[in-house]
C-alpha angles and dihedrals in degrees: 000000000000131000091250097055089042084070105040087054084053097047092054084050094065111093132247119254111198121221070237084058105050103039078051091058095046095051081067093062128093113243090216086077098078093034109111112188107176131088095050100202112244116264114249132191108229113221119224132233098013095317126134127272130233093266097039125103107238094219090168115016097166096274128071142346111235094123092070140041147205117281078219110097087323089283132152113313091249099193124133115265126195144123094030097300136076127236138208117259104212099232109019100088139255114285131218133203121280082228133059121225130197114184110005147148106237125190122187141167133212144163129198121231120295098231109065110235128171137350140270114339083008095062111099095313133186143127135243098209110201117202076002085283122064116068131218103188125234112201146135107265106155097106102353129105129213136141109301104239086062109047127112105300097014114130089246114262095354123058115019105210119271083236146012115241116162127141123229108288083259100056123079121248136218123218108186097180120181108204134199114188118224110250119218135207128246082262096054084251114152104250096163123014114215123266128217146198136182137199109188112188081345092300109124098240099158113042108200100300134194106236112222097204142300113328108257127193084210132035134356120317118262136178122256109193105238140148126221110333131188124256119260139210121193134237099210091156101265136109102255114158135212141195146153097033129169141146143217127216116222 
């Protein structure tokens, strides 16, 4: 008798446990067993509306910019601020953050220029960098056309958004973006690329996505080893403007 036969005789051997069977011997079980009590998870305060919440970094709150600074020579961040939002000032440079960030939950609101101008990448475009390298694109993308991967919400040259969900150019816009650095080996050696999702105006439009690289306006996407890097906004020569932005660590 071969080996093959052998098994299929043993298999029809093991006996059969009923769905019956089974609820039956869990009902014997005492429930204690899969409880976990420790950790207990930290309280937080929720914000309403869109505002941060007790645990969160305030990085724009409508006032001032003194958490971030100038890509140019690591000045002061030089953009317009008034009304309770800053906007972008054509010519002076996009500005990071003061502060680098790894992991995080970042939540940031922005709104294209009123007047409509131009048409596809020229619409009200600017960039939410993440890490200083992976780019989650601001545009105008209500009645504008452009290449998908690069339409408002899209992670820049690599994953165009399931949906489109952008609100008129005078109507302010929500990005809830849930972040997951890339880890590197001793070597510098990519171990884990970095993972991405987006909520734009509360749509999923980006579903926990790997990250091939930075997002790059030429070329394929390549690592860079790094450790925890500032967030960038971009300066693209159009009038985008943020407010009520903050961030968690994870």
């Amino acid at each position: 008798m071969n080996l093959t036969r052998i098994m299929m005789m043993a298999a029809l051997t093991l006996p059969v446990v009923s769905a019956s069977a089974q609820d039956w011997d869990r009902e014997k079980q005492d429930p204690r067993a899969t409880e976990v009590w420790e950790p207990i998870p930290p309280k937080v305060t929720p914000g309403k509306n869109g505002s941060a919440p007790s645990d969160a970094i305030v990085l724009f709150d409508g006032t001032s910019l003194t958490a971030w600074a100038s890509d140019n020579q690591n000045g002061p961040a030089e953009w317009t601020v008034e009304n309770g939002m800053m906007t972008v000032k054509p010519g002076k440079g996009g500005i990071h953050t003061k502060q680098s960030f790894g992991d995080c939950q970042l939540h940031v609101e922005w709104r294209a220029q009123q007047k409509i101008e131009g048409e596809g990448q020229g619409r009200s475009n600017s960039g939410i960098f993440l890490m200083g390298q992976y780019e989650v694109q601001v545009l105008d993308s209500y009645e504008s056309r452009t290449y998908s991967n690069g339409q408002a919400s899209s992670v820049y040259k690599q994953y165009a958004p399931l949906v489109n969900a952008c609100n008129k150019p005078e109507e302010w816009q929500t990005y809830d973006i849930i972040f997951s650095a890339p880890v590197f080996d001793e070597k510098g050696r990519l171990d884990r690329p970095a993972t991405v999702t987006v909520l734009h105006n509360g749509v999923l439009v980006q579903n926990h996505v790997t990250l091939l690289g930075g997002t790059q306006y030429k070329g394929l996407p390549v690592y860079q080893t790094h450790g925890k890097l500032p967030i960038g906004l971009q300066d693209h020569g159009n009038l985008v403007s943020f407010r009520n932005i903050w961030i968690r660590e994870l």
